[in-house]
C-alpha positions in Angstrom: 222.4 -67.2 -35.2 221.3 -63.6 -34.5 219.0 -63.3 -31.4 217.6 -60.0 -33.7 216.6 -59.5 -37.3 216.6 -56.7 -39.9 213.4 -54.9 -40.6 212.3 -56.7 -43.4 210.8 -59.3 -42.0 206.6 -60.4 -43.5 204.2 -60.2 -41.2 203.3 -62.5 -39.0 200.7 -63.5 -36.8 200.9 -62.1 -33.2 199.9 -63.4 -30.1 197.3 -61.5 -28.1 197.7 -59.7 -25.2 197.7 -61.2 -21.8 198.8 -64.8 -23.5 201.8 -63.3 -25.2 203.0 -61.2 -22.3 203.0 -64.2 -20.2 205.0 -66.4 -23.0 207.5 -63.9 -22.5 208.1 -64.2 -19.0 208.6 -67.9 -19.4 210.7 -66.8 -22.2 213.4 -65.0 -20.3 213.5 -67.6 -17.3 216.6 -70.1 -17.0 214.8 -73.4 -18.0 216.2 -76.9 -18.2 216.0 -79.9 -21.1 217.4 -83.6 -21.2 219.0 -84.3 -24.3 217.2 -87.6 -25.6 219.0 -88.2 -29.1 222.0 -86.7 -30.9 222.8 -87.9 -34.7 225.8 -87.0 -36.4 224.2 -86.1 -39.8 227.8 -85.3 -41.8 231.4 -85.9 -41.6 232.1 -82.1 -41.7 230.5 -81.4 -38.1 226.7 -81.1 -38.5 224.8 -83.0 -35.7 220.8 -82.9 -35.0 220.1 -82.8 -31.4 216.8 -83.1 -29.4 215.8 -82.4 -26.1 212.9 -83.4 -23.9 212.1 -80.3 -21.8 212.3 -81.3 -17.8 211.1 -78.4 -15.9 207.1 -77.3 -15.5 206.8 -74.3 -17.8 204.7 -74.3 -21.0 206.7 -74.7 -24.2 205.3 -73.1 -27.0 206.9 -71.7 -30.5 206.4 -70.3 -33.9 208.7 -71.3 -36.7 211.6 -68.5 -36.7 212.0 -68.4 -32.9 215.0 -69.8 -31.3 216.1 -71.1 -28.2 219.4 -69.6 -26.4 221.9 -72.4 -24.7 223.0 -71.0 -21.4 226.3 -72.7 -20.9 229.2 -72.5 -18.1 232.5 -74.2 -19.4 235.8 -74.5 -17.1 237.4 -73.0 -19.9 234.9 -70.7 -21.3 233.5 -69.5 -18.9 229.8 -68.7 -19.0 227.9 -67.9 -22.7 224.9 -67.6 -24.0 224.5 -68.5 -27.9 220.8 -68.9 -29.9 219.6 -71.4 -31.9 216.9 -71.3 -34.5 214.5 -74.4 -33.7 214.6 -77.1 -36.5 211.6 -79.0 -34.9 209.6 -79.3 -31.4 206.3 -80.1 -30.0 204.4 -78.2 -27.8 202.3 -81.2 -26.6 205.0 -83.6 -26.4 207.1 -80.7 -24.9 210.4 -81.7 -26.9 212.6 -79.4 -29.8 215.4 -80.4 -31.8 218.3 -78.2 -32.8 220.7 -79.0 -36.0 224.1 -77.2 -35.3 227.3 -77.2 -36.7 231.1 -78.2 -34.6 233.1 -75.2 -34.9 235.9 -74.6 -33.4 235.7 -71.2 -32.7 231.9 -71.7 -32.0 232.8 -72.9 -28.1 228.7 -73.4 -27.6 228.7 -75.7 -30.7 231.2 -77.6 -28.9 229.5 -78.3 -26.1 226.5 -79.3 -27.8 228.2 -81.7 -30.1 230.0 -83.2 -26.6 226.9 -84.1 -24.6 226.0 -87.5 -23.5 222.3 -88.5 -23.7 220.8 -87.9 -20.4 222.9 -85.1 -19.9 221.1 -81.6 -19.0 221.3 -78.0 -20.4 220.1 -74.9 -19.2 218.5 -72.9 -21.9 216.0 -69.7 -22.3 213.0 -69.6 -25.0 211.4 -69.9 -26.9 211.5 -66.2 -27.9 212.4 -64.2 -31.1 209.7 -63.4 -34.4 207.7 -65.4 -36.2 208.5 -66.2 -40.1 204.5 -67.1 -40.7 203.8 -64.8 -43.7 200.1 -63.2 -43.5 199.1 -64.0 -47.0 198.5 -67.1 -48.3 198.6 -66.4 -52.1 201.9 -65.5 -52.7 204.9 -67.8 -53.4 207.4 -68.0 -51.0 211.9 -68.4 -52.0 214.1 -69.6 -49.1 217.9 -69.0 -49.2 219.8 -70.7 -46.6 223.3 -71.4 -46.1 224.9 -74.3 -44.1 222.5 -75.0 -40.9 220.6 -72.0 -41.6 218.0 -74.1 -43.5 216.7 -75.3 -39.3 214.2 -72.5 -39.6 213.0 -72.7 -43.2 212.6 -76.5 -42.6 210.2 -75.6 -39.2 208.3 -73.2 -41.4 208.1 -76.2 -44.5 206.3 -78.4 -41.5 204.2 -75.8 -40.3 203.0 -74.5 -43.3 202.0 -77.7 -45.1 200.8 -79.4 -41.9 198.2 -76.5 -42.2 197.7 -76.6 -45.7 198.8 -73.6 -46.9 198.3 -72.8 -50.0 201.6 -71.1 -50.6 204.0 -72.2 -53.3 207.1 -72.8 -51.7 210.6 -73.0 -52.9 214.2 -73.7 -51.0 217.5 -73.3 -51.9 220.3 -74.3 -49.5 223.6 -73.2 -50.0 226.1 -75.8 -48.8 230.0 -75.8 -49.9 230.8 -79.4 -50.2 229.1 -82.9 -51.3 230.1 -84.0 -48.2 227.6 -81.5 -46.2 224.4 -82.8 -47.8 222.1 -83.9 -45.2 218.4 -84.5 -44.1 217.5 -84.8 -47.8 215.4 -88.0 -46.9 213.0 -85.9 -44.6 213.1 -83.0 -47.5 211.9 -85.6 -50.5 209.5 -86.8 -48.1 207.7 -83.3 -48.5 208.4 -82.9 -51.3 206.5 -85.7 -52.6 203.7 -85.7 -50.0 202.8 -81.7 -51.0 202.7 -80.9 -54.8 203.4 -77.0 -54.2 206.9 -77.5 -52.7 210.3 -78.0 -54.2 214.1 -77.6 -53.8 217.4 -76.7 -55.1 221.0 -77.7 -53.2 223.4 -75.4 -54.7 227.1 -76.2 -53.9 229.9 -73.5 -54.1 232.7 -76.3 -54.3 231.2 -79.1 -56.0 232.9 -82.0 -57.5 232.9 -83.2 -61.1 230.3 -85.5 -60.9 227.8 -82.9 -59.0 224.9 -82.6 -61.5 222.7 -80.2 -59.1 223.2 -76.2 -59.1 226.8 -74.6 -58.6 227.9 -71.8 -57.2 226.5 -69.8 -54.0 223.1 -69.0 -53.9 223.8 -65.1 -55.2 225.3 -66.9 -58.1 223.0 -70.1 -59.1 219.5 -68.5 -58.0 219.0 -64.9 -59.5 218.8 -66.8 -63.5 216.2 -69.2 -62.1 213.3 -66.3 -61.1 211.4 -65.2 -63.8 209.5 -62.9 -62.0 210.2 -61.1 -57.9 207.0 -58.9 -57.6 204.8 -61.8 -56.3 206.9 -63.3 -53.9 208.2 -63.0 -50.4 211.9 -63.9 -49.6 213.8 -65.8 -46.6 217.1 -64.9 -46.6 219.2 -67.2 -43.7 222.1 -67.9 -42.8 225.3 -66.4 -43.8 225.3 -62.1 -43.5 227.1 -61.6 -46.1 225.0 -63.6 -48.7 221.8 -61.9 -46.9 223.2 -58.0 -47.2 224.4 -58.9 -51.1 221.0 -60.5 -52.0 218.6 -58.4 -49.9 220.0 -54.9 -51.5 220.0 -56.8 -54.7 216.3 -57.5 -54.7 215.7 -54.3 -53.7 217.2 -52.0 -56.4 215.2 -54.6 -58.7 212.2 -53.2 -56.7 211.5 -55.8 -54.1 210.0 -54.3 -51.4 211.8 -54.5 -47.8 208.6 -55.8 -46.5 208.7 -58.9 -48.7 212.9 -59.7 -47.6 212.7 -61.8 -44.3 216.4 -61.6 -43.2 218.1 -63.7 -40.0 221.8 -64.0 -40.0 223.2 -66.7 -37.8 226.9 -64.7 -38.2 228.8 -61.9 -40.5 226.0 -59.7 -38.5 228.2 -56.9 -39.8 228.5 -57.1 -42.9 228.1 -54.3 -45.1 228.8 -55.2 -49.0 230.6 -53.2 -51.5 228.7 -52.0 -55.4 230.3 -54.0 -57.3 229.8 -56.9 -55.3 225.4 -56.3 -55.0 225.9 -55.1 -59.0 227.1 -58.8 -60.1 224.2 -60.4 -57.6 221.6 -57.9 -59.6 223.2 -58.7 -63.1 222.2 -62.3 -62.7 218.4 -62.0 -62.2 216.8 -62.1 -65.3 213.2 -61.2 -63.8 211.4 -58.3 -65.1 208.4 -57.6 -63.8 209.5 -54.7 -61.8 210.6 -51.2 -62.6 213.9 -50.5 -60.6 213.6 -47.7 -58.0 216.6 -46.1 -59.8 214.3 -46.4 -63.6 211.3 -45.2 -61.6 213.2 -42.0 -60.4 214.8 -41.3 -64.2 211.3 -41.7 -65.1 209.8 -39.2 -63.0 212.3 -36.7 -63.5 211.4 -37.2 -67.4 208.4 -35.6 -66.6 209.9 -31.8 -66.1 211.0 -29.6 -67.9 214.7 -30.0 -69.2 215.4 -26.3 -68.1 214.3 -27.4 -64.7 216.2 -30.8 -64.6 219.7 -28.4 -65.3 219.2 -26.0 -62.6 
């Protein structure tokens, strides 16, 4: 994941003063955790890991923050890769992690290789909260892969506190095969009225009767409306970048697109590409920044609009 996010982020709550600056410090210090249980969730490499915390320090985290792995490999050498936190406890002083084995993800490996008992050296937690400031708005998650961690730590939060958000996810996976934690997401589903969601799959089999395609393809014809709600966009950057502008030109404002990309940090989508994403929504409550300025220039004179 990215240790920074784009500026669309809702607001959140901040921590006051002295409290917060001392979080930090315990933040950036090298800190140790035993890992306790490790489950391999799929076939296709995604394993949910947690760790009871060993050293003194406090522990204590906001849905969105992240923990970064400090490892040393003989082959490797030393690196440093964030994770989103999936789950933790600040009393029981624990967090658990749902990663994915990559092979060119070399911290991945080394997660996925651990014995139980064995120690890591980590940092955190640090990074921004994803808590949104209103409660009367409905809130859209798109994830991708094991970009749904955060989304699910801000599901628990939020109806732990009873929120009265409406809240919807859609997770992106590719294959049947990748479907996981689904017990632990029907559990909330039926235990709180007001939340729901989708799995999409871009490469589903014939038999797959849930949504198809990527999320930019099998969620814009399912919003009616965008103007009252605030969007989590995780994961994958290219999905985010295509999506985010997308909302955008249909008037979305940037302070209602919460982005975090866990990799593609770079990437910067092409018109035609954000055009199709656009041409899918069939919401309408919004006038499009690009309607709004045709409008406005309506209002002059046409001697004045040809000069």
């Amino acid at each position: 994941m990215s240790s920074t996010s784009g500026p669309g982020r809702p607001q959140h709550f901040a921590a006051g003063g002295a409290g917060r600056r001392g979080r930090n410090r315990v933040a950036r210090l090298p800190r140790r955790a035993r890992l306790t249980a490790s489950r391999v969730l799929t076939e296709t490499g995604t394993i949910q890991l947690e760790f009871q915390i060993v050293d003194d320090d406090p522990f204590d985290f906001v849905p969105g923050q992240f923990v970064a792995i400090d490892m040393n490999h003989p082959r490797y050498g030393y690196r440093r890769s964030p994770y989103c936190l999936l789950d933790g406890s600040e009393q029981e002083r624990t967090f658990e992690l749902l990663i994915r084995r990559v092979a060119e993800g070399p911290v991945s490996l080394f997660l996925a290789d651990l014995n139980l008992g064995d120690i890591i050296s980590f940092r955190g937690a640090a990074g921004h909260s994803m808590i949104p400031s209103k409660d009367d708005t409905e809130l859209v998650m798109l994830a991708t892969g094991v970009g749904v961690s955060p989304c699910v730590c801000l599901l628990r939060w939020l109806l732990a506190s009873q929120s009265r958000h409406t809240i919807r996810l859609f997770w992106g996976l590719r294959l049947v095969e990748d479907i996981c934690i689904t017990p632990e997401l029907d559990s909330l589903t039926e235990a709180h009225p007001d939340f729901e969601y989708d799995i999409t799959l871009s490469q589903p089999t014939d038999r797959w009767t849930g949504l198809r395609g990527r999320v930019t393809e099998s969620v814009p014809p399912l919003l009616h409306t965008v103007s009252d709600k605030h969007f989590y966009l995780v994961s994958n950057g290219e999905m985010i970048a295509e999506m985010s502008e997308a909302l955008q030109n249909l008037g979305v404002s940037r302070e209602r697109i919460y982005e975090e990309s866990f990799f593609n940090h770079r990437y910067r989508p092409d018109r035609e590409a954000v055009a199709a994403v656009e041409a899918r929504f069939v919401a309408a409550d919004l006038e499009r920044p690009i309607e709004r300025l045709a409008r406005e220039l309506a209002r002059f004179p046409s001697s004045w609009r040809g000069s």
